[in-house]
C-alpha positions, 0 to 999 in steps of 0.5 A: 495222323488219321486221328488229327485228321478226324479230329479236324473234321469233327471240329469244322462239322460242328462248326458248320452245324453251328453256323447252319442252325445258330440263325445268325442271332448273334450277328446282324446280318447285312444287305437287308437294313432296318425298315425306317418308319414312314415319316410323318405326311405333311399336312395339305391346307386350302388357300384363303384366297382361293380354295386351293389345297396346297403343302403347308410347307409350300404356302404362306402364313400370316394373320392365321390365314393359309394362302397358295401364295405371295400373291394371295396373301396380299390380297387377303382372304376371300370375302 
């Protein structure tokens, strides 16, 4: 019984040491995801109307024109 006993112990020593220095290399560990990469800023265009920069993504396109808006699209640009 004591060398089954001693046996066991040595097992689960080994197994701790293995644990304890393996690193966790084999399995990704969880809590902490990837960084994800910044994404790509958006760019900021100045109005033809008025000068205002703005998100293209919140402007107007037409003509080859950025405008701040509807409004000033339909008047054009700037003289």
């Amino acid at each position: 019984m004591g060398k089954i006993l001693l046996f066991l112990l040595g097992i689960l020593a080994i197994w701790l040491l293995r644990r304890k220095f393996d690193g966790g290399a084999s399995r990704p560990r969880r809590g902490n995801p990837a960084p994800q990469p910044p994404a790509e800023p958006e760019r900021i265009t100045a109005c033809a109307q008025c000068g205002l920069h703005v998100p293209e993504s919140e402007g107007v396109m037409e003509g080859g024109h950025f405008y701040c808006s509807d409004a000033h699209r339909q008047l054009g640009p700037r003289a």
